[in-house]
N, C-alpha and C positions, 0 to 999 in steps of 0.2 A: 622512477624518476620524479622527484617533488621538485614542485614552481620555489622561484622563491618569495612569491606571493602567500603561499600559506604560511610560511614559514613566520613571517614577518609580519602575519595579522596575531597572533601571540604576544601580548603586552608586556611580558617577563616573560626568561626562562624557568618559571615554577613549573615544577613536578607534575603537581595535580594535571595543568591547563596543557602540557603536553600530553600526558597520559589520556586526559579527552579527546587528543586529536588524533593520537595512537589507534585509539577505539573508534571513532569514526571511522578511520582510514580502511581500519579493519572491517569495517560493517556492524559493528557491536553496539550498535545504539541502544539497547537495554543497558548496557553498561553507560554509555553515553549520559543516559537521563538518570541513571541511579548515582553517578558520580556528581553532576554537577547539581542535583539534588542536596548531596552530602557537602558539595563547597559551599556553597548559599546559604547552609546550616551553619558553616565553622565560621572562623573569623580571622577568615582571608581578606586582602585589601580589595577594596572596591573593582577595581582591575580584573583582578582576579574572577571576582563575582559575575563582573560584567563580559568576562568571555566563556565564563561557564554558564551565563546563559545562552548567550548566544550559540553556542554549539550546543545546546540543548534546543533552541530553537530552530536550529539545521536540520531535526529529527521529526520532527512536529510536519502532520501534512497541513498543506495548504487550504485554505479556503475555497476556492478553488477543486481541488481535488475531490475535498468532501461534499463539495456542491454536485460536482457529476456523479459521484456515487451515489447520493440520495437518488437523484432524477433515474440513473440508472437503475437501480433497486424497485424506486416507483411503476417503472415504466415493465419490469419483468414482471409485478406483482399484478397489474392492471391490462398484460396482456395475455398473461396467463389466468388470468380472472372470468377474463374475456373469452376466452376459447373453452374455459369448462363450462360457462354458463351456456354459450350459446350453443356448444355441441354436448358435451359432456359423454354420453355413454353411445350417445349417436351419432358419434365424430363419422365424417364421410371416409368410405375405404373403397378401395378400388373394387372393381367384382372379379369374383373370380375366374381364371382363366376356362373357357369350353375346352371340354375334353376332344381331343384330335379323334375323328373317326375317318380310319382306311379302311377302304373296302376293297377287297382282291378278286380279281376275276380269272377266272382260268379259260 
């Protein structure tokens, strides 16, 4: 079921600029960025250009995003940095278990 909000952000019914949202819908964002790559190359109207980036820009992570993956990345690098330096071959283990001694009397 489509809104008719998507519908209706499409400047023209041109080929191309549905076929973009085709591929979005779809998950196909490699095609996504390879097609509207290819419009911005030809010489399509303005329009055109300008909703093929945008839906190339729908693809694109955030700043944001890449902000918490750096720190995230930082923070495994530097905690596991942390844990081989400070233990490294001498990491603490548990001891092992005493062996059970039964003695039977008769």
């Amino acid at each position: 079921m489509e809104s008719s909000e998507s519908k209706s952000e499409s400047p023209s019914p041109d080929g191309d600029v549905r076929a973009l949202e085709e591929a979005f819908e779809a998950g196909n964002y490699r095609e996504v960025r390879a097609a509207a790559a290819r419009i911005a190359a030809s010489d399509a109207s303005d329009d055109v250009k300008a909703a093929a980036r945008e839906w190339k820009a729908r693809t694109e992570p955030s700043r944001a995003q890449l902000g918490l993956l750096v720190i995230t990345a930082v923070l495994v690098v530097a905690l596991s940095g942390y844990e081989l330096f400070e233990h490294g071959r001498n990491a603490p283990r548990p001891a092992p278990p005493k062996p059970t001694i039964e003695r039977v009397t008769k």
